[in-house]
C-alpha positions in Angstrom: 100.1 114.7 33.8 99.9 113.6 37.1 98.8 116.3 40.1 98.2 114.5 42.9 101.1 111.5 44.3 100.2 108.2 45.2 99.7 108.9 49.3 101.4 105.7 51.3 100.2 104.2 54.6 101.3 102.3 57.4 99.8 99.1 57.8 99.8 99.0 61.8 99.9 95.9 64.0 96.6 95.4 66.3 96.9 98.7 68.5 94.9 98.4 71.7 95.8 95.2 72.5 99.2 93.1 73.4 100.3 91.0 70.7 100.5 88.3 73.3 99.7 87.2 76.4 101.2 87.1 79.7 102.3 83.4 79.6 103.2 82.9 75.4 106.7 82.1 76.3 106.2 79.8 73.8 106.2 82.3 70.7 110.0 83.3 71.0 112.2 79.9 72.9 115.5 81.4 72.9 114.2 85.1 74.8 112.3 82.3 76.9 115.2 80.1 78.3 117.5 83.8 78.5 114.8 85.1 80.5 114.7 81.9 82.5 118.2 81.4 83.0 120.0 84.6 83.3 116.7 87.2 84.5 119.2 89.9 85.4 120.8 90.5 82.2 117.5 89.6 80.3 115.2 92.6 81.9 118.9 94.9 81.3 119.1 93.8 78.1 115.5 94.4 77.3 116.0 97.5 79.1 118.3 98.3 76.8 116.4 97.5 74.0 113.6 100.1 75.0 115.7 103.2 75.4 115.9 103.2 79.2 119.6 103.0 81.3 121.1 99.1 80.7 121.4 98.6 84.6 117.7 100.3 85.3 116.0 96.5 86.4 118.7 96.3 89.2 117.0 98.7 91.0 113.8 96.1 91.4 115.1 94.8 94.7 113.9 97.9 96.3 110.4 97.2 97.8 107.4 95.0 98.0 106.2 95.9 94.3 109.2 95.5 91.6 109.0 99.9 90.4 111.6 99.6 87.5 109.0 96.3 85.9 105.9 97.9 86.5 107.4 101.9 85.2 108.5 99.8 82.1 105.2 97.9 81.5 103.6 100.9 82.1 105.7 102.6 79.5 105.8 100.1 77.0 101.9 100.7 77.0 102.0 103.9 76.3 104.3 103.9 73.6 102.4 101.1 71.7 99.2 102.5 72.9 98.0 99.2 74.6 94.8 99.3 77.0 95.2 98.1 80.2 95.1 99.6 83.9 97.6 100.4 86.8 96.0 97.3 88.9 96.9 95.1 86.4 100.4 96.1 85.7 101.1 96.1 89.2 99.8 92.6 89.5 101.9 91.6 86.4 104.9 93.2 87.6 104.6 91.5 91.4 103.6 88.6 90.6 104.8 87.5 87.0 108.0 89.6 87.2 109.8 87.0 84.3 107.0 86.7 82.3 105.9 90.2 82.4 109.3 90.9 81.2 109.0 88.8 78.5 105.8 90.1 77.0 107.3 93.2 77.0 110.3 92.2 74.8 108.0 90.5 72.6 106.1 93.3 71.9 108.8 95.5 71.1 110.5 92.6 69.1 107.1 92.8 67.1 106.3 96.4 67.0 110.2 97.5 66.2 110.1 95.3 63.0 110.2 96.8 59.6 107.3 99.0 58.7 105.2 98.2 55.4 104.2 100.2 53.0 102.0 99.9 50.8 101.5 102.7 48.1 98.5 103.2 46.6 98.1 104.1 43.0 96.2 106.9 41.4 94.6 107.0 37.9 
């Protein structure tokens, strides 16, 4: 007679830390070359993709420092539970706008997949 069940757990991707880097376009071609030729609808789709209002990027055009790319690094940090720093995501967001966008959709293309699980078997 069994009395206790087998307890699953989540095997969890590399918390802390992004699953790429800024500039790994390279790891996903086709979000690449949407990104690259089409940025609008990419950072809407991705947008999208995150929860957030589709046409929320088209408010970027609204000041020095891009708010609606650095809110959603921001928030897409603190969902995964990434490290980083406001300096940096502001840098990211100003500077890397396409790119930043992106890493972002890679990381939710990673982190959305299917979760394993992997039961663990008493005696």
């Amino acid at each position: 007679m069994t009395t206790q069940q087998p307890r699953a757990f989540v095997m969890a991707h590399n918390s802390g830390q992004w699953s790429s880097e800024i500039c790994d376009c390279g790891q996903d071609i086709p979000e690449c070359c949407f990104a690259f030729w089409c940025f609008p609808c990419f950072a809407c789709s991705t947008s999208r993709k995150h929860g957030q209002c589709l046409c929320l990027p088209m408010l970027d055009g609204f000041g020095a420092i891009p708010p609606i790319t650095l809110a959603m690094r921001v928030s897409v940090r603190n969902r995964y539970g990434i490290q980083g720093t406001i300096c940096n995501d502001c840098v990211y967001s100003t500077f890397c706008s396409i790119c930043t966008w992106c890493q972002m959709s890679r990381e939710m293309n990673i982190r959305e997949q299917n979760v394993t699980l992997v039961q663990s078997r008493g005696k």
